[in-house]
N, C-alpha and C positions, 0 to 999 in steps of 0.2 A: 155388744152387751156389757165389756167388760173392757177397758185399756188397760194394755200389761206393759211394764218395760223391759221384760226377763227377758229376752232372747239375747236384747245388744248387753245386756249386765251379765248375762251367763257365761255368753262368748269372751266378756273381757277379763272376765275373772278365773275362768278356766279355757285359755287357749289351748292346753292338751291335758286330759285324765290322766292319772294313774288310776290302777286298781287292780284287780283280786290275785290271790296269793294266799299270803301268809305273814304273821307276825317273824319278827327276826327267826332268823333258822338255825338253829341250833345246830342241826344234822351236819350242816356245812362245816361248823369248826369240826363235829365229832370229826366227819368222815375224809375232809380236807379233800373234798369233790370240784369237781370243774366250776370255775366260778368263784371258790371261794377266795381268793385273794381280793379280786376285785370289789366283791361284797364289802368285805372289811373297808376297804379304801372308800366306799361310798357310803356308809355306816359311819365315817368319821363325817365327812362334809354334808351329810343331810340331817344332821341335829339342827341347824338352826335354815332348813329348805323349807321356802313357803310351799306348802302341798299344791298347790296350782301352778305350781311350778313343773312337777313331776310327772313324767308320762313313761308309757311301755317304751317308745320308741329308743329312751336314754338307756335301756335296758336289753336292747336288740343284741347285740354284739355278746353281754356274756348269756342270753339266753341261748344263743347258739352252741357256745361252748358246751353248754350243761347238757342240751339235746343231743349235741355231737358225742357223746359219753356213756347215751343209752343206749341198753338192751333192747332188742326186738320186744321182750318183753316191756320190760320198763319203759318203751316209746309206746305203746300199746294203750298200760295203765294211765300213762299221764294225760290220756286225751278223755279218760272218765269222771264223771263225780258220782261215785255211788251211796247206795244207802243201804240203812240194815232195821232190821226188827228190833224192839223194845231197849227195854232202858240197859243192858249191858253193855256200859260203852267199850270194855275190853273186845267183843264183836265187833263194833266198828272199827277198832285200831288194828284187831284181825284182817279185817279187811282188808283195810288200807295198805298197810305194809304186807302181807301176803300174794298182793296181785299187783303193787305199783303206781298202785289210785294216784291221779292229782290229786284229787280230795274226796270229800264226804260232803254232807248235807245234815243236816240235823232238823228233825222231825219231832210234831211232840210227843211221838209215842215213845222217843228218845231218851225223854225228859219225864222225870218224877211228876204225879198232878200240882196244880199250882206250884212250880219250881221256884228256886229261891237265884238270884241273881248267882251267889255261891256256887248252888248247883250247876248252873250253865256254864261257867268257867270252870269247875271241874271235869265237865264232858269236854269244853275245847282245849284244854290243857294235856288233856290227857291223847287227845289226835293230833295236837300240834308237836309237828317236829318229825313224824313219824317216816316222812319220804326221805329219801338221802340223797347222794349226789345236787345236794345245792338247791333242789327244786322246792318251793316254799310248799305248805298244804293249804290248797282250797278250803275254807270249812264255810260253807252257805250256809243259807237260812231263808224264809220265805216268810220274809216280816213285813209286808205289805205294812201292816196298823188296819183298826177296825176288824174284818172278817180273816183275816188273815195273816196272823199273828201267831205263828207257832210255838216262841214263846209264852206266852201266856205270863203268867205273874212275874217272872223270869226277866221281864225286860219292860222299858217303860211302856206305856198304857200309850199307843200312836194311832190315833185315825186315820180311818181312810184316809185317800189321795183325796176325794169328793168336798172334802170338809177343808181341805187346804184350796184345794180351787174356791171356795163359798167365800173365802177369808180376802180374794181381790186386792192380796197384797204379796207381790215377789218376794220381796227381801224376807217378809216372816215367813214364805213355803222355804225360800233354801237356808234358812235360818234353823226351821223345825227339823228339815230332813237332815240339817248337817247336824242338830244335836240327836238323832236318830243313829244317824252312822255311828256318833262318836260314843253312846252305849252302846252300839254293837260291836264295835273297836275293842272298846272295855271288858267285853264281853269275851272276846277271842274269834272273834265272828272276821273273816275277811270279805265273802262277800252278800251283797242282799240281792235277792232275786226281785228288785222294784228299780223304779215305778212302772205302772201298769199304762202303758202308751195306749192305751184301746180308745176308739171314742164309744162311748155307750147308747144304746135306743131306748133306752127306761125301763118300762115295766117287763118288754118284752125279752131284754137280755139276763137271762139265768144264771150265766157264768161268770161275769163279769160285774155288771150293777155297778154297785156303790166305791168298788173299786178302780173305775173311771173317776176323769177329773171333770167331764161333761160330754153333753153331747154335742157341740158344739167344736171340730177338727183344730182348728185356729186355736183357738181360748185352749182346749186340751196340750196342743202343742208348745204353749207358752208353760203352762206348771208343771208340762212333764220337764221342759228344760229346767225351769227352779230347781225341779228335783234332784234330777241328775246332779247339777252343781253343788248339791246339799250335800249329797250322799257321798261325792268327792270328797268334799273339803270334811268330811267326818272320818275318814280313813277308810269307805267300802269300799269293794266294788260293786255298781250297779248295775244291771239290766232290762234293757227296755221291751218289755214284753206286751202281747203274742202276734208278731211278724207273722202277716201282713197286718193284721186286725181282728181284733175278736167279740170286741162290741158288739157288733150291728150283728150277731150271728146268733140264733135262737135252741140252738142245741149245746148243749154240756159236752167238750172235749175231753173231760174228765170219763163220762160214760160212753160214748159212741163218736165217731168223722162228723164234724160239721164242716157244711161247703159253701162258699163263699160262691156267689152269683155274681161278682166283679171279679176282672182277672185282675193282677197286680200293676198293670200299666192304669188302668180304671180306677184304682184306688189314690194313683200318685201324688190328685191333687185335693185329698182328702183323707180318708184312715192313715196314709202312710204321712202326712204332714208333723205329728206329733215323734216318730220313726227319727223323723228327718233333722226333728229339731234338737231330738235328742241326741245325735250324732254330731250336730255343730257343738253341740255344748260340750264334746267329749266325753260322752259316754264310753267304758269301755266294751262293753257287750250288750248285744242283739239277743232274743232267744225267739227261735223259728218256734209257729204255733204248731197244735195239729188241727189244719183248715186246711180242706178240699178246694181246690182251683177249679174253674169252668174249665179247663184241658186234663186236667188231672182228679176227676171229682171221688176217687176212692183209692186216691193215694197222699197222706197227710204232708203238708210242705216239708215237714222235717226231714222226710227220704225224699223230695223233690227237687233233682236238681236244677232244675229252672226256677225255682223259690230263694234257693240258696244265691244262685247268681243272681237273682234283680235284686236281692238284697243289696251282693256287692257295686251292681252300676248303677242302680236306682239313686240308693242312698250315697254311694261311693266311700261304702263302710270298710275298712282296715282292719279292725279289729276281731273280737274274737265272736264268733259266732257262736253260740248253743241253742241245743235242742231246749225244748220243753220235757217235763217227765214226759222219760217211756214206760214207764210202767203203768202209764194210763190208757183208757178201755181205746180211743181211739189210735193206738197201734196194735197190731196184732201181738199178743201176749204168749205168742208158743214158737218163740224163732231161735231158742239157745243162743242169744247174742249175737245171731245177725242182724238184727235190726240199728243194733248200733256198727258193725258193719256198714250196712246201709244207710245208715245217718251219716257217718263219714264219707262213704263215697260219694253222695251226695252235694257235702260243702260242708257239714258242720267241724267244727273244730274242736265242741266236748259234750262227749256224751251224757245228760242228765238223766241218773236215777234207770239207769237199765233193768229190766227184772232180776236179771241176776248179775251182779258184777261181776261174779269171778268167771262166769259162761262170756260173756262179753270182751272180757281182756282175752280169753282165751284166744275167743270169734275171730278178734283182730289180729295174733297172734298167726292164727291161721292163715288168714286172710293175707297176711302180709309174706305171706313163706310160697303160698301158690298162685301168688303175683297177682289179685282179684284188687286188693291197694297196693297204692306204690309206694314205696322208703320214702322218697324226699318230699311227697305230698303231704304225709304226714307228719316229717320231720318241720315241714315249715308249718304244719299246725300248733306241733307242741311249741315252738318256737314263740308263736303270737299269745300261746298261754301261761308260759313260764313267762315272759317277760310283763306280763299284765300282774305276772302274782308277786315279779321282785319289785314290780312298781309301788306294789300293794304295800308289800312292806315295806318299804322305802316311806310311804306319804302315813302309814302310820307308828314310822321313829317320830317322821318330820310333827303329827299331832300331838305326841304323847305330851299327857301333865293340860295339855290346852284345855281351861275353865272358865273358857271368857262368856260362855252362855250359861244361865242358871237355868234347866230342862224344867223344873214345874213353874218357871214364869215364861217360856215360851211355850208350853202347854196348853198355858190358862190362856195365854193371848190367843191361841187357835183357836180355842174351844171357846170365845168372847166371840170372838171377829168372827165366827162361823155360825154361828146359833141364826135360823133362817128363819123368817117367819112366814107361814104357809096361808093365813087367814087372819084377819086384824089386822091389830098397830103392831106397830114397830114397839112400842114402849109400852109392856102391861101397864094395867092400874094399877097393880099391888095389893098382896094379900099376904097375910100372917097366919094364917093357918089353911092347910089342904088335905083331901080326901084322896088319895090312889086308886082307882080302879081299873080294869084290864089288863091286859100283859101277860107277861110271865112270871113268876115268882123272885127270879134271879132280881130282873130289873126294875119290880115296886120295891123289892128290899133294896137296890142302889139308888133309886131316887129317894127313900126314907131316907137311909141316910146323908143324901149330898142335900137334902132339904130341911132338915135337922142339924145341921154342920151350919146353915145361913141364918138360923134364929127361927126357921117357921116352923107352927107347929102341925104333925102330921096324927090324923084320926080319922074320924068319922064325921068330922062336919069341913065345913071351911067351904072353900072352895075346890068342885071336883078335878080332878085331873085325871083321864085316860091316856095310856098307852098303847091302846089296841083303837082302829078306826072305825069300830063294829061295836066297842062300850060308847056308849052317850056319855057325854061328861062337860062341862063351861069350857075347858082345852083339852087341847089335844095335843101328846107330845108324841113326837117321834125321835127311833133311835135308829134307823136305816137309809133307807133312799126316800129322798121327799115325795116321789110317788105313792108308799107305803100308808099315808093317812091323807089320800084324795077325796076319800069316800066318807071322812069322817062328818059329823054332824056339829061338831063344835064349834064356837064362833070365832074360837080362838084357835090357834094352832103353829105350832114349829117343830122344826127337828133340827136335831144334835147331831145328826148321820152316826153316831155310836152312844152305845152305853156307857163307855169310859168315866172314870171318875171326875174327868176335869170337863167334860164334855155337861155332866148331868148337874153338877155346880154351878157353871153357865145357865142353865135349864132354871135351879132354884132362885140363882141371882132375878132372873127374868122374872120370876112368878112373883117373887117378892117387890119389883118394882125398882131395884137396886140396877139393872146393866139393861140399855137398848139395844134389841138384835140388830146386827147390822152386816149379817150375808147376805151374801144373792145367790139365788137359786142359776146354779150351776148345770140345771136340765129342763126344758121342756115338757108338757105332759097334759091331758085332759084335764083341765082344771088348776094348771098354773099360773093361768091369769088373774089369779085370785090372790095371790101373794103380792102385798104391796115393796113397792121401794125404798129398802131401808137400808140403800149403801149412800 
């Protein structure tokens, strides 16, 4: 459907990852912790280190140090990334340092409505630095682009993965996702919980959708590697998520166990191929779903240890493994922190989002005193985490001040090279003035104005345009998954796969007659043989 060259480009360009951590550590000079000497020493020679350069593995030796230095406690904490309620981020740094977190996660309940770029570097500013003993802070984030954007105004406006596969072009996916990383850098962000490795079924996947790169194993596998490599060379760390697969699954892991009807040998040469590529590319993290196995159907991979391990022989992954949220309906929600317990004993290496953090360091705490885990099992976990996070900050000294991408004109090129069309030509006819009908309120007021920003003018005549596939109108746009306006009636038709600003701009260039669409539909579907070839 699609020729890529990103696997053998990604491979040469990042032969080994770095990633997640933390910005430079302050903690280290305060506390003059294990490690710190060496820090300094490599804090002089990675100012001018190409970040594809930089991996955990250069990091191994003083991650030991640092691990070799904790607490029962503090080896405990460091295997968590927990979260907290509303926008007092003195609570999260509670947190943090209270119980010995690797890191935290920031959510947008986190964040003021509509936050200011400002604002978010205030919330990581204020959790950076907070661990001591040399260990950097995780501080995540779940910035997919599109539907999944917890930032919100807070950070650039990024599309789905869907809309970067449309665009049929590697260099500008790991081009987009590495100016992605490198506002999230900017940000105080270390690592992003993307890209989204699933391959998708369309209409029928709930959970996942538009945050697939297609349904199509192969073509998925190639722009999840772009991605990967993006998100490197922008200073994050990424994670290729939900191990084994989560596409093809028709229930919400968010609300209840979904169970895979493929065991994970069955998926090898297919869900897990995107898994796979993402590991050559140097990914440094995996994150276990919660999906029910044909041997295991009401026990989620996350506590399954046979999940954990074909992860490792399957893929012949190194790196660091995490959980998906626990705090979602498909774990049991009333275990006082055994479940991250259980996660660990299992294989995972850190636990994402426990319901209760401070119950969950404790869990382990416990756990490790009545010999249920073992010291060294877990010492070589924090071991592959700490050295993933002094990576992190090591490849973002190595980025700082880099502006060799200007983000709203690799924006715009996404949001050009992606605009799909679902019915008609490729090149409107062009019209100067439009009518809006159906939708939401939100999204006739951003298409006014990104239609009004192109010189056309918007009322009650013109030419009609729907957003809904149930108003009648001359087009139809779409702002989701192309399946979303299958059923429309209009003769014309595309989607943006987002609302975004640069996205809907595309959209007016189109109507006005100004830019031909030239994505490819990146999924199959009842009635997408109707979209003609405009790559």
């Amino acid at each position: 459907m699609r020729p890529r060259l990103s696997i053998i480009a990604a491979t040469a360009v990042l032969v080994l990852t770095g990633c997640s951590g933390g910005t430079s550590d302050p903690q280290s000079e305060k506390t003059g912790g294990a490690g710190a000497p060496q820090s300094a020493q490599k804090a002089e020679s990675a100012q001018a280190a190409d970040p594809a350069d930089i991996s955990p593995e250069d990091f191994a030796d003083e991650a030991k140090k640092i691990v070799d230095s904790f607490s029962d406690d503090e080896l405990a904490g460091s295997l968590i990334i927990g979260t907290w309620s509303g926008t007092d981020t003195q609570t999260g740094v509670n947190l943090l340092e209270n119980n010995n977190l690797g890191g935290v996660i920031v959510m947008a309940d986190n964040l003021p409505e509509n936050p200011t770029p400002d604002q978010v570097k205030g919330v990581t500013e204020a959790i950076n630095g907070a661990r001591s003993k040399g260990q950097p802070v995780s501080i995540g984030v779940d910035q997919e682009g599109g539907p999944v954007s917890r930032l919100s105004t807070g950070a650039l406006p990024f599309p789905p993965l869907m809309a970067l596969s449309a665009t049929e072009d590697p260099e500008l996916t790991q081009t987009a996702t590495k100016v992605q990383g490198q506002n999230l850098t900017d940000l105080g962000f270390t690592i992003d919980f993307a890209p989204d490795a699933d391959v998708t079924t369309g209409a029928k996947d709930v959970a996942i959708n538009v945050r697939s790169a297609g349904d199509d194993h192969k073509e998925v596998a190639e722009v999840v590697a772009d991605a990967a490599t993006g998100y490197h060379l922008g200073g994050v760390a990424s994670s290729a998520k939900h191990f084994p697969g989560h596409g093809r699954l028709h229930v919400d892991s968010h609300e209840s166990l979904p169970v895979s009807k493929k065991s994970i040998k069955e998926l090898e040469d297919t869900d897990l191929l995107p898994f796979k590529s993402a590991v050559e590319a140097g990914i440094p993290m995996v994150m276990m779903g919660h999906i029910g196995l044909p041997d295991a159907k009401t026990t989620p991979a996350t506590l399954n240890k046979r999940a954990y391990q074909a992860l490792r022989d399957t893929l012949d992954f190194d790196g660091v493994i995490i959980t998906d949220a626990l705090n979602m309906k498909a774990v049991d929600q009333n275990q006082s922190g055994k479940e991250t317990v259980k996660a660990l004993s299992a294989g995972a290496d850190l636990a994402l989002m426990p319901p209760d953090s401070a119950a969950a360091q404790q869990a382990v705490v416990t756990a490790l005193g009545d010999g249920e885990l073992k010291k060294d099992e877990l010492k070589e976990k924090a071991e592959r985490v700490v050295a993933m996070q002094l990576a992190t900050a090591e490849t973002q000294k190595a980025i700082d001040g880099d502006d060799s991408e200007d983000p709203q004109k690799v924006l715009t090129e996404v949001a050009e090279k992606s605009l799909t069309v679902l019915k008609g030509e490729c090149s409107f006819e062009g019209t100067d003035s439009i009518s809006i009908v159906g939708g939401g309120e939100k999204e006739k007021t951003a298409l006014t104005k990104a239609a009004k920003d192109a010189g056309l003018k918007v009322g009650s005549g013109g030419t009609s345009v729907s957003l809904s596939p149930s108003t009648s109108a001359e087009v139809a746009v779409g702002t989701a998954a192309p399946w979303t306006m299958r059923n429309t009636s209009a003769k014309s038709a595309v989607t943006a796969y987002d609302s975004n600003p640069n996205a809907l701009q595309a959209v007016a260039k189109w109507l006005k007659g100004d830019l031909s669409a030239s994505g490819s539909l990146p999924v199959e579907y009842e009635g997408s043989d109707a979209a003609p070839d405009c790559s």
